[in-house]
C-alpha positions in Angstrom: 99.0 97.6 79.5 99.3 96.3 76.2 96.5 94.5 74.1 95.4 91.2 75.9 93.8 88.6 75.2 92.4 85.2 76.3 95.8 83.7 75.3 98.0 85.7 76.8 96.6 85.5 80.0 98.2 82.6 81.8 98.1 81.0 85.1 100.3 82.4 88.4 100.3 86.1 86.2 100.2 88.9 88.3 99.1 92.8 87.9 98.3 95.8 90.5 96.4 98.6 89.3 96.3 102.4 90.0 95.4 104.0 93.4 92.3 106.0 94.3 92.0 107.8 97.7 88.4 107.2 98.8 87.0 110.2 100.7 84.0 111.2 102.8 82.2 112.5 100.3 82.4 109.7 97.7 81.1 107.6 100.4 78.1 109.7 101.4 77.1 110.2 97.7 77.0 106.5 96.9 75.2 104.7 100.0 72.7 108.0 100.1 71.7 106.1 96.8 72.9 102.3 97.2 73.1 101.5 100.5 72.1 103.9 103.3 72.5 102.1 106.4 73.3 104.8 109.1 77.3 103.9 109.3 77.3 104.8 105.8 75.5 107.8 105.6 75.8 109.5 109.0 78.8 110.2 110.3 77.8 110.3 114.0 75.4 107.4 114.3 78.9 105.4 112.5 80.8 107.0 115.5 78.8 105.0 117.8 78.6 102.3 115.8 80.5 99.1 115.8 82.8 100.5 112.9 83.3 103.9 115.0 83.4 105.9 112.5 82.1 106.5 108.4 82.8 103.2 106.0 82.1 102.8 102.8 79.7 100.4 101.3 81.3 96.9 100.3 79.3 97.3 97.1 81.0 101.0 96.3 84.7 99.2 97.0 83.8 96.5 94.9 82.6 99.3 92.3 85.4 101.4 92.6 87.9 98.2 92.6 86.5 97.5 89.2 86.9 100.6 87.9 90.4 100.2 88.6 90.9 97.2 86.8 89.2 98.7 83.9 91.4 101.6 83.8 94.2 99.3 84.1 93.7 98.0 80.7 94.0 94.7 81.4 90.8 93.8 80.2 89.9 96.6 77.7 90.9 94.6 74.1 88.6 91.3 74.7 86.2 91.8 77.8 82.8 90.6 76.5 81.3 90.2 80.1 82.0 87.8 83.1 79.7 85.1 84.0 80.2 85.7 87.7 82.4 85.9 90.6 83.0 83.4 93.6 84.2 84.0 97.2 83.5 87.7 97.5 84.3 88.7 101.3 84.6 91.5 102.7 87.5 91.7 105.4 87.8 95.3 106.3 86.3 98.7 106.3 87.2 101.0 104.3 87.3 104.7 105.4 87.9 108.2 104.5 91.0 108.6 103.4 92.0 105.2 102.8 94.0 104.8 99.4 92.6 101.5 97.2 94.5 99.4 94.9 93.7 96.1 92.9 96.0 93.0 93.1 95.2 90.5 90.5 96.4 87.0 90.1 95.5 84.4 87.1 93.9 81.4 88.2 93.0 79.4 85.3 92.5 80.1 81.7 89.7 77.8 79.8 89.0 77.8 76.1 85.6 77.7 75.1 84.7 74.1 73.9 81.9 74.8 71.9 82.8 78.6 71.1 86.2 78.7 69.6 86.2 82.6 69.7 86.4 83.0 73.1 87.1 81.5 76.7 87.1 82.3 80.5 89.9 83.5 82.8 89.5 83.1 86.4 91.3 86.0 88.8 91.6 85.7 91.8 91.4 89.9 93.1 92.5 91.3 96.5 91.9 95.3 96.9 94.3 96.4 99.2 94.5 99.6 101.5 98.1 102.1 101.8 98.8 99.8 104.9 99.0 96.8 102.2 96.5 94.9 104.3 93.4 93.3 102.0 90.0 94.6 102.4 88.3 93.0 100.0 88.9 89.5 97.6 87.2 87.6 95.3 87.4 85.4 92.0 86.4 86.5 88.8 85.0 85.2 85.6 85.9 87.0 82.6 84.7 86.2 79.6 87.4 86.9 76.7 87.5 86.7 73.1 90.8 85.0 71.8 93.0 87.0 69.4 92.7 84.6 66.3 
C-alpha cells in the first residue's frame, strides 16, 4: 500500500490484509510461553475439552492479526503507537489449519488539538477465517503523524 498518512485515512475506508495459515506448531510454541492452559498446549486434554480439539490463544490471533496489518503497510509511514483498543472479543476458535486474514474499516479520524503533527484513527478490525466467518474484532487507536 502506498504511503499513508493521518489524512488520507478517512471514515467508511476499507482494506483486507494478507493470509497466514496458523498451524499446530505455531500454536504450541506460543501458549507453551504465553498462555499454557491445557487446550492450548495439549492436544488430548483439548480433545476432551469444551473446544474438542487444539486452539490457539486469543492473545497469539490478536498477535498474528497485527502482524498482518503491519505487513499490510497500511500503517508503516506514520504509526507512532496507539493509545488503546476497545471492544476486543473473541468469537471463535481458531485451529490448526485455519487461514487468518484482517478486515479493517475507518471509523473516525481526529486531529490532534493541541499537537498539530499528529492525530488518531479509529479502526474498527475483524480477523476472519477461510470460511469468511469473524473470529476476532476490535477497535483500534492509532496514533499517526500527519504528512505536513
Amino acid at each position: 500500500m502506498s504511503e499513508r498518512h493521518l489524512e488520507d485515512f478517512k471514515p467508511g475506508d476499507k482494506f483486507a490484509t494478507a493470509s497466514l495459515i496458523v498451524t499446530a506448531a505455531m500454536i504450541l510454541d506460543f501458549a507453551r510461553v504465553y498462555d499454557p492452559q491445557p487446550f492450548h498446549i495439549d492436544e488430548a486434554a483439548a480433545a476432551k475439552s469444551i473446544y474438542g480439539g487444539l486452539i490457539a490463544s486469543g492473545f497469539q490471533t490478536l498477535a498474528l492479526g497485527f502482524r498482518l496489518i503491519w505487513d499490510s503497510g497500511i500503517l508503516a509511514a506514520s504509526s507512532m503507537g496507539s493509545p488503546g483498543f476497545d471492544e476486543l472479543r473473541w468469537l471463535k476458535p481458531v485451529r490448526p489449519g485455519d487461514m487468518l486474514r484482517v478486515e479493517g474499516e475507518v471509523v473516525e479520524q481526529t486531529p490532534s488539538r493541541s499537537k498539530p503533527d499528529r492525530g488518531v484513527v479509529r479502526i474498527a478490525y475483524r480477523y476472519v477465517n477461510q470460511k469468511d466467518e469473524a473470529v476476532l474484532t476490535y477497535t483500534a487507536m492509532h496514533l499517526l503523524r500527519r504528512r505536513s
